[in-house]
C-alpha positions as CSV (number, residue, x, y, z in Angstrom):
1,X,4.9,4.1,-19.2
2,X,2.0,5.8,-18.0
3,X,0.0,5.4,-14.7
4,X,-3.4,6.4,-13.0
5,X,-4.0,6.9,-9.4
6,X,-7.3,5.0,-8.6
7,X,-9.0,8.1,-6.0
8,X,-8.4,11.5,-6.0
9,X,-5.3,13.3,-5.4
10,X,-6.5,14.7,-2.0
11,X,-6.3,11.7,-0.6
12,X,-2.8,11.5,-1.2
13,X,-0.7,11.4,2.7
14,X,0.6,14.5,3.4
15,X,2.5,13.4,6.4
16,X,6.4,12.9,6.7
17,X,7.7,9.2,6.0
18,X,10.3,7.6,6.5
19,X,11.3,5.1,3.6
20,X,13.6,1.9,3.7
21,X,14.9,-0.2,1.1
22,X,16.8,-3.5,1.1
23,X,17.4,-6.0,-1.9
24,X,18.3,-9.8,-2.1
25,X,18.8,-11.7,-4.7
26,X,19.9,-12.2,-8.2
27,X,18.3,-13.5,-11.5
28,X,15.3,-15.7,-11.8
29,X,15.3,-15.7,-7.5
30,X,15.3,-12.3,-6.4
31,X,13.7,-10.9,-3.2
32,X,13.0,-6.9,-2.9
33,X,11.8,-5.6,0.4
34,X,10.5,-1.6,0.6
35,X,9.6,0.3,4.3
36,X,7.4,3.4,4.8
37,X,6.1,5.5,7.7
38,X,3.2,8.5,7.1
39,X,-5.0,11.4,8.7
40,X,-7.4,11.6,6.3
41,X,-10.7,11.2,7.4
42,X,-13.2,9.8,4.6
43,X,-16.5,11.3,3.9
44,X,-19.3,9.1,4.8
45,X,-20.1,6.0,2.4
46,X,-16.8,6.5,0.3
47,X,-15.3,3.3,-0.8
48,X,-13.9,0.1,1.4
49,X,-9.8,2.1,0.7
50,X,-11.3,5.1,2.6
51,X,-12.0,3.1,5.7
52,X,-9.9,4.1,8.6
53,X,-8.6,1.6,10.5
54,X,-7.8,3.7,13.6
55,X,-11.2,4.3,13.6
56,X,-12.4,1.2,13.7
57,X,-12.3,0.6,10.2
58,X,-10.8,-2.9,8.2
59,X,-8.5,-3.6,5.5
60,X,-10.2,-5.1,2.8
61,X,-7.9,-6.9,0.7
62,X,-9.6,-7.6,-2.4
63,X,-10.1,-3.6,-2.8
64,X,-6.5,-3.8,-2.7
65,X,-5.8,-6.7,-4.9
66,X,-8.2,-4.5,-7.0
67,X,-6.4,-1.2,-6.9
68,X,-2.9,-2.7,-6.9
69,X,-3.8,-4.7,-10.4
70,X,-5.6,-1.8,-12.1
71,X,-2.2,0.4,-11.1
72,X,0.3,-2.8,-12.5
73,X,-2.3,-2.8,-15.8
74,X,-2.1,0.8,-16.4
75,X,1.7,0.4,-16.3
76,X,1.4,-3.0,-18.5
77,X,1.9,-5.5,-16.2
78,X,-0.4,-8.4,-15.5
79,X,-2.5,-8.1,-12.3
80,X,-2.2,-10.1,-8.9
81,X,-4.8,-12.0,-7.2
82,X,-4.7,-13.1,-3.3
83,X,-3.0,-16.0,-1.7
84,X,-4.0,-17.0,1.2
85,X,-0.1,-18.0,2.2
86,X,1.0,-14.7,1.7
87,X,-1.8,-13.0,3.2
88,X,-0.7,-15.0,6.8
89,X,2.6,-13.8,5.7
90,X,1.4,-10.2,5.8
91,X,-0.6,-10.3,8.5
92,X,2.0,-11.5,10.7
93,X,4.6,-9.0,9.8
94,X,2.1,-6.5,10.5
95,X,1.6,-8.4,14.0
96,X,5.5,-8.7,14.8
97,X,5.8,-4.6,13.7
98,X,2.8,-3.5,15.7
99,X,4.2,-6.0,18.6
100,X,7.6,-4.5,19.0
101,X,6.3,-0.7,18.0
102,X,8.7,-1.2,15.7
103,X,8.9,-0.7,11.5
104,X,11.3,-3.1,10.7
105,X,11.7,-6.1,7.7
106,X,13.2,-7.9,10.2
107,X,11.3,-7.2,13.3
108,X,10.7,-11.0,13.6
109,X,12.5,-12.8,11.4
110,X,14.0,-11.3,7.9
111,X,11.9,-11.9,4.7
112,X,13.9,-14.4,3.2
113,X,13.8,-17.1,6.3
114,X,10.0,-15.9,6.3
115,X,8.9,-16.3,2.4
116,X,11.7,-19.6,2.5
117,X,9.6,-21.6,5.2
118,X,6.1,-20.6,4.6
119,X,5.5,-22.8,1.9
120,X,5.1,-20.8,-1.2
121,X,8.1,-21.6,-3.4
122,X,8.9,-18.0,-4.8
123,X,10.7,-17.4,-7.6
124,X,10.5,-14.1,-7.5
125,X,8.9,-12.1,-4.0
126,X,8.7,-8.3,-2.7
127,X,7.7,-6.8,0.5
128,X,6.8,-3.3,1.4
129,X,5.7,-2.1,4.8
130,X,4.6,1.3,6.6
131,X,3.6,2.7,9.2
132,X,1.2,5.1,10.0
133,X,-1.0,5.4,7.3
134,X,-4.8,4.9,8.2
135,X,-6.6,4.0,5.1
136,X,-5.6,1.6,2.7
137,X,-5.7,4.8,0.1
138,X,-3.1,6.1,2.1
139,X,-0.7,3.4,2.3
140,X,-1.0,2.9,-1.4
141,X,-0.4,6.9,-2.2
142,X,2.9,6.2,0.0
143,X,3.9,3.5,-1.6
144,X,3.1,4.8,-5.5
145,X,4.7,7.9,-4.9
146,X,7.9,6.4,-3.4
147,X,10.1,4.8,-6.1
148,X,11.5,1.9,-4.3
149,X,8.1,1.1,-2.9
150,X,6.6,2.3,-6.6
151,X,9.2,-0.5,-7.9
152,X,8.0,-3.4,-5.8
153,X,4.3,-3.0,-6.6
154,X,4.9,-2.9,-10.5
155,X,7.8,-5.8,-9.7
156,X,8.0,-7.7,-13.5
157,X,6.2,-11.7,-12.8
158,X,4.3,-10.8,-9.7
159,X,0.9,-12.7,-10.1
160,X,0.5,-13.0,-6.0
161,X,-0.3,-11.3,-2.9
162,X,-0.6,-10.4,0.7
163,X,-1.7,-7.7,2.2
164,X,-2.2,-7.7,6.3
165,X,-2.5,-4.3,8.4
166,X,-2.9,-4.3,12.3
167,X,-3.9,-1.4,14.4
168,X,-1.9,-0.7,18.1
169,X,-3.6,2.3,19.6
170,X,-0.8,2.6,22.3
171,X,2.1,2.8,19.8
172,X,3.7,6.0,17.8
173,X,2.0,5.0,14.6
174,X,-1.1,3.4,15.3
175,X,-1.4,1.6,12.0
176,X,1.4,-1.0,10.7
177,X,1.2,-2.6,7.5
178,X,2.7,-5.2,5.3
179,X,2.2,-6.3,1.3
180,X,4.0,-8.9,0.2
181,X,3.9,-9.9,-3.8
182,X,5.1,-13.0,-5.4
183,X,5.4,-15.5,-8.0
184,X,5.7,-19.3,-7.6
185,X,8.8,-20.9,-8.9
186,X,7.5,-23.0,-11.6
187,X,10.3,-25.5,-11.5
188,X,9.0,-26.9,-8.3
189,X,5.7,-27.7,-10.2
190,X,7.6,-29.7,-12.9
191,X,8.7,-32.2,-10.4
192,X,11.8,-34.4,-9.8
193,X,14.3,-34.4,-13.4
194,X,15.9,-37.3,-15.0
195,X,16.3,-40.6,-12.7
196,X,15.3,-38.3,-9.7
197,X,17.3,-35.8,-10.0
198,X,16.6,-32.3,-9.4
199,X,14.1,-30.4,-11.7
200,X,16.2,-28.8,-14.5
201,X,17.0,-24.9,-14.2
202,X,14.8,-22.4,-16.8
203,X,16.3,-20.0,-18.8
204,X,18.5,-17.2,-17.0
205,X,20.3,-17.2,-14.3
206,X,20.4,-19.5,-11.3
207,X,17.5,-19.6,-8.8
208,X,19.4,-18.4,-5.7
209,X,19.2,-15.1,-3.0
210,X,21.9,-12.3,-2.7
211,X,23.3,-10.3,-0.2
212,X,21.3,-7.8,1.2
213,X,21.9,-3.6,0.4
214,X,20.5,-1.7,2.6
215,X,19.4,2.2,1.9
216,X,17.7,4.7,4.3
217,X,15.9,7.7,3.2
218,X,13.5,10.1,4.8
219,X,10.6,12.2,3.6
């Protein structure tokens, strides 16, 4: 497997980060979530991932979409395009983190009651978020060069996303951010089964979420 960073090394973080990692699920439903923490400042006119948002800069999500497929295609996976459900999703993780000064999964409410009731029926869904990164080249450089984070963005079936970052100038990182990649559960397009029964189960396992396994590791 082979991979290609999409800007130069020296935009790679250099600052410490702090790294969390939790996992639900099992089989055909399974739910990964991934947590960062990590200044670059871009040279003028450099591209929309350069932008720093501390600075007055925005996110621009289909530069990410962008960067996050070409990395997923270099690796041979199929790329991800935006949803608009998951990009609320995002956003509003980034809200409740910047809102509480707080990097947490479950700042607000935990991913699984949060990708369960937002209307996107998931087979399969991920979550990463950081913290402190300015630029969207940044939080990508974090999240490549951490394996669990690594692990999410090249997650296997992921043809979704959301990406949503939120700037608190009075809090200790300044920048929060959240990416959130899925794949619908194709079952619930097939409709009701046999004399309005349930829609029959694909092939594998049942579609179901685990426990949760928490890990901590710093940078």
């Amino acid at each position: 497997m082979t991979s290609a960073c999409p800007f130069p090394a020296s935009a790679r973080p250099h600052r410490r980060a702090v790294l969390r990692l939790a996992a639900l699920g099992a089989g055909a439903g399974a739910l990964l979530l991934a947590g960062c923490a990590g200044d670059r400042d871009p040279p003028a006119g450099e591209p929309s991932f350069y932008q720093n948002l501390a600075k007055g800069g925005q996110l621009d999500p289909a530069a990410a979409a962008s960067m996050i497929s070409g990395y997923r295609r270099n690796n041979g996976l199929g790329a991800v395009s935006l949803d608009p459900t998951l990009m609320r999703l995002a956003e509003e993780q980034a809200q409740a983190m910047a809102a509480k000064n707080k990097l947490d999964h479950n700042v607000g409410r935990d991913f699984k009651t949060r990708i369960s009731t937002s209307g996107f029926d998931a087979s399969m869904a991920v979550e990463n978020v950081s913290a402190g990164y300015h630029t969207l080249a940044e939080a990508f450089s974090g999240w490549r060069d951490s394996p669990p984070h690594r692990a999410n963005m090249l997650a296997k079936g992921a043809t979704h996303m959301g990406i949503g970052a939120v700037y608190a100038p009075g809090t200790k990182y300044k920048v929060f951010w959240a990416l959130i990649m899925a794949a619908p559960d194709k079952r619930a397009d097939a409709g009701p089964g046999p004399a309005g029964g349930p829609a029959a189960a694909g092939p594998g396992q049942p579609h179901r979420w685990g426990m949760p396994m928490p890990q901590l590791s710093i940078r």
